[in-house]
DOVODO-135849 format. One record per residue (C-alpha): residue number from 1; x, z, y; residue in three letters; chain. Coordinates in Angstrom, 3 decimals. Layout:
(NUM; (X; Z; Y); "ALA"; "A");
...
REM end
This chain:
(1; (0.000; 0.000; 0.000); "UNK"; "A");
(2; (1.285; -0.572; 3.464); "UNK"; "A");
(3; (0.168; 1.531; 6.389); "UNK"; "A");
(4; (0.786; -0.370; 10.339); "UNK"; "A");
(5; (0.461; 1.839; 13.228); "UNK"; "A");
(6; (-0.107; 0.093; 16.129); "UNK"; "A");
(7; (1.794; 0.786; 18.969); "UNK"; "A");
(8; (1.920; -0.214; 22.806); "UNK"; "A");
(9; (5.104; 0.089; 24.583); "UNK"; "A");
(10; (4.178; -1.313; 28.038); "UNK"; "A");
(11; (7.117; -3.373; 29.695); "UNK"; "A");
(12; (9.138; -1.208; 31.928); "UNK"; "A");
(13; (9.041; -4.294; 34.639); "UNK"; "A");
(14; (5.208; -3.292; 35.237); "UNK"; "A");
(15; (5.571; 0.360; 36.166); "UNK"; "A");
(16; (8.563; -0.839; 39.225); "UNK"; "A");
(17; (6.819; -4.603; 40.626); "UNK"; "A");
(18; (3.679; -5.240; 41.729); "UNK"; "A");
(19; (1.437; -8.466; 40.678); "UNK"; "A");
(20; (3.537; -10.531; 43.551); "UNK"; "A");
(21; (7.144; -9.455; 41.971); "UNK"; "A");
(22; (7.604; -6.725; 44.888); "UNK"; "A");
(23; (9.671; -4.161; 43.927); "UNK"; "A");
(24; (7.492; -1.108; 44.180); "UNK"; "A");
(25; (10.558; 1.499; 43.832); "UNK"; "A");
(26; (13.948; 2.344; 46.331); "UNK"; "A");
(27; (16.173; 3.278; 43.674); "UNK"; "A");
(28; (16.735; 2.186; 40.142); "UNK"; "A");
(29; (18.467; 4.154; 37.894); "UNK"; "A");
(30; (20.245; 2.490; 34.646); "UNK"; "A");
(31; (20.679; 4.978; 31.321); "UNK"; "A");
(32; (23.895; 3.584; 30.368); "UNK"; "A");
(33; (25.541; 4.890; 34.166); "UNK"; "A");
(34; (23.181; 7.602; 34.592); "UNK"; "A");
(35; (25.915; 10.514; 35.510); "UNK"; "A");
(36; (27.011; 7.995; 38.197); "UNK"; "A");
(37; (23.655; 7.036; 39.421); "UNK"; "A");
(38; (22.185; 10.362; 39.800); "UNK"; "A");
(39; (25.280; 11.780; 41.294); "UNK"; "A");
(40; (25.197; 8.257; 44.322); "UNK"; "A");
(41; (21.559; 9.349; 44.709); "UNK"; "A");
(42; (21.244; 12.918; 44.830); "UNK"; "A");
(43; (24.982; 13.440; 47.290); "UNK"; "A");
(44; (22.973; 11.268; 49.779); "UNK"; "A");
(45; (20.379; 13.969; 50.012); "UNK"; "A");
(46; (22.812; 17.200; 50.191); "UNK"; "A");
(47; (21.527; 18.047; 46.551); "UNK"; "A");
(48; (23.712; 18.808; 43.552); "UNK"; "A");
(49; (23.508; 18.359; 39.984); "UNK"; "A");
(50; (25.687; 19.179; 37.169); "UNK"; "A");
(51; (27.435; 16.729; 34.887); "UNK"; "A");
(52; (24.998; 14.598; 33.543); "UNK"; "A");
(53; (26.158; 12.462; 30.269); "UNK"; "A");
(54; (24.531; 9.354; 28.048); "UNK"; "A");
(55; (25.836; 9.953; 24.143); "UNK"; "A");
(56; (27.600; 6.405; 23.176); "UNK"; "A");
(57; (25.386; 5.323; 20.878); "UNK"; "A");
(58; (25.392; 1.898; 18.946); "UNK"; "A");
(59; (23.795; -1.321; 20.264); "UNK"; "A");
(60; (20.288; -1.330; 19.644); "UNK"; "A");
(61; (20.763; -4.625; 17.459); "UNK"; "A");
(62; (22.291; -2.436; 14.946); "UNK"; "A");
(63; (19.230; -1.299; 14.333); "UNK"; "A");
(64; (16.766; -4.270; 13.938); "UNK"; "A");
(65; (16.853; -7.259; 11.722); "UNK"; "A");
(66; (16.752; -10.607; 13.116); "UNK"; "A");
(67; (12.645; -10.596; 12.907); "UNK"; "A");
(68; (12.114; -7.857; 15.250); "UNK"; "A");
(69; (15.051; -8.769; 17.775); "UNK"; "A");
(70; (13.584; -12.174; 18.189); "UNK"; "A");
(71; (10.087; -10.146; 18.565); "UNK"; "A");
(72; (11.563; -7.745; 21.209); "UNK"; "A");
(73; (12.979; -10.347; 23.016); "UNK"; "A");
(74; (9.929; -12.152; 23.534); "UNK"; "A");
(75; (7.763; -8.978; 24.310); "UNK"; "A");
(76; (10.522; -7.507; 26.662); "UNK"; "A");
(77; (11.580; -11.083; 28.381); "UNK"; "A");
(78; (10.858; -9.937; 32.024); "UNK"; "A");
(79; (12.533; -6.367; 31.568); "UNK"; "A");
(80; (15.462; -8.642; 30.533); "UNK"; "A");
(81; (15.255; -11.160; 32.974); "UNK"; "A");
(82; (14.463; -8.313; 35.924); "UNK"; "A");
(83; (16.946; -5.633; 35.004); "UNK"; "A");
(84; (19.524; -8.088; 34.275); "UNK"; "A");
(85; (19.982; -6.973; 30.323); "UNK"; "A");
(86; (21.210; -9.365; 28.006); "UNK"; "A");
(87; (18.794; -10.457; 25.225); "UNK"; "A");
(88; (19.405; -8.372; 21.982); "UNK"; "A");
REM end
């Protein structure tokens, strides 16, 4: 027997433009530089924060077969495209 959960994962791309491509946010902030990012953001507001780290992990493609990354890089095209990722 095989059991499918559904599952929605909205793309990112529609929580930061609006319907005319207008970026809807003033900062973006990237996982992989995230330490860095927070640190350029918060200093220019006289806030601190401690050491924030990202654990190296392996590229997601390790983790998909050829079926899914073709999938997830249809479904996720514009997160690509907008966030200047490269295609899995």
């Amino acid at each position: 027997m095989i059991f499918m959960v559904p599952f929605q994962v909205r793309p990112q791309h529609h929580y930061v433009f609006d319907a005319e491509g207008r970026c809807l946010v003033d900062e973006l902030l990237r996982f992989e530089t995230l330490g860095h990012d927070m640190h350029r953001l918060l200093s220019g507001h006289e806030a601190r924060t401690t050491a924030v780290t990202t654990p190296g992990a392996p590229h997601l493609a390790a983790y998909y077969d050829r079926q899914l990354l073709d999938l997830v890089n249809e479904l996720y095209a514009r997160d690509f495209e907008c966030f200047s990722y490269e295609r899995l």
